[in-house]
N, C-alpha and C positions, 0 to 999 in steps of 0.2 A: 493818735488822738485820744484824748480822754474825754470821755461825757458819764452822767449819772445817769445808772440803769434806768427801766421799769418793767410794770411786773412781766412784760412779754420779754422781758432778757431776763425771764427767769432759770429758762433752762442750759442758758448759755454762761449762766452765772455759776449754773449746778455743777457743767461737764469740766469747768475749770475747778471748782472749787473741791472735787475730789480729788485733785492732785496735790490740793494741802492736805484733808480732811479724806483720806482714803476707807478709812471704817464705815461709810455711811451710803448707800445707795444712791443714785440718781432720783429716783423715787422720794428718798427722804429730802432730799438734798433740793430739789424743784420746788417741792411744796415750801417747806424753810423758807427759802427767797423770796417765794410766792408771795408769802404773808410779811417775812419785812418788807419787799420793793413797796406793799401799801402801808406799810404803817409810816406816818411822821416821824418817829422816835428812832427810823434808822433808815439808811443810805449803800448805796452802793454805787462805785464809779467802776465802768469798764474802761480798758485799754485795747484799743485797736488798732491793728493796721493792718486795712483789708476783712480781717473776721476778730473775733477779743481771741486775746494774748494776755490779759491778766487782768486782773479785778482789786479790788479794796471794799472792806463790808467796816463799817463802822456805824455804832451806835451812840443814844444817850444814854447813860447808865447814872438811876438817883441812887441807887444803892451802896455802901461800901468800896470806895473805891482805893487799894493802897497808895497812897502818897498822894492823892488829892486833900485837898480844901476845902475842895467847893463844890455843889452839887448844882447841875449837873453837870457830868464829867462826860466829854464824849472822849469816843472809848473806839482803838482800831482792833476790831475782832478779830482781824484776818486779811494778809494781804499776798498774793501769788503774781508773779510774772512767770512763763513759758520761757524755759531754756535758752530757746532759739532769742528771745527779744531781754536777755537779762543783761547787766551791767550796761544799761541805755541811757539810766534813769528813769524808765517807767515807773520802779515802787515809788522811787521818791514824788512823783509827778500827782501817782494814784492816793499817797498822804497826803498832799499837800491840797488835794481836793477833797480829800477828808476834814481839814484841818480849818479849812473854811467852811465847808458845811456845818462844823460845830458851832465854830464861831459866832454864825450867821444866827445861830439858834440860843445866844447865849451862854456859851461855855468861857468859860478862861483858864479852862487846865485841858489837857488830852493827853488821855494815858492808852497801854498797851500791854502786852506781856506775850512772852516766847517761852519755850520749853527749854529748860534748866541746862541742855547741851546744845542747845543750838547756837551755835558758834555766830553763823553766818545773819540769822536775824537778832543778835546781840550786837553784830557790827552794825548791823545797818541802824537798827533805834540808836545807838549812838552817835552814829554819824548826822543823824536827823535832830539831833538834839533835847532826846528823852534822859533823863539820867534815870541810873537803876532804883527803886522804891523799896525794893526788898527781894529776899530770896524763898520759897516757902517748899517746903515736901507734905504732900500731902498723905493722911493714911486712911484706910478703911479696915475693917474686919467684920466678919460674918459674925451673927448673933444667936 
């Protein structure tokens, strides 16, 4: 079953969400949610069956957004299914309740972005029907 979190599935939002996002605490990661599950400007759908199995956090983004149009872009942050429930369709079910929630709020474009080697969420944005905007390496240096 799919439905859209709130803020009391915050922390269940959290324990899943470290297993995409492993540098960041439970701690960091509770409050984060916290404060999107209330804000308007972003969303999250869990995936259950029985207790959550995987999540989807998508937002509105006015800023800059590669290969958009049009502002605003909602935007999927981040999306995880659990091992044991993958190859189901849950991601796609968890987009596709992203997809409307943007909609719902005005959007006509919805973008995303993965890490430059990830193979596997490269397949999947295309199988869902993103095309690729661009490719970018990012740098820093100390000053």
């Amino acid at each position: 079953m799919i439905r859209q979190a709130t803020v009391s599935d915050a922390a269940a939002v959290a324990a899943l969400s470290l297993r995409l996002w492993p540098d960041h605490t439970m701690e960091e990661m509770t409050a984060e949610f916290a404060a999107l599950l209330a804000s308007p400007e972003a969303a999250v759908f869990l995936a259950e069956d029985g207790a959550p199995v995987g999540f989807a956090q998508c937002q509105l983004r006015h800023d800059y957004v590669e290969g958009a149009s049009a502002s605003p872009t909602g935007y999927l942050e981040g999306v995880y299914v659990a091992p044991s429930h993958q190859h189901r369709g849950i991601a796609g079910q968890l987009l596709a309740a992203c997809e409307v929630w943007a909609k719902a709020r005005g959007c006509t474009e919805f973008a995303s972005d993965c890490e430059i080697d990830n193979a596997a969420s490269l397949a999947f944005h295309l199988a869902k029907g993103f095309t690729e905007a661009s490719r970018n390496i990012h740098f820093i240096k100390p000053l």
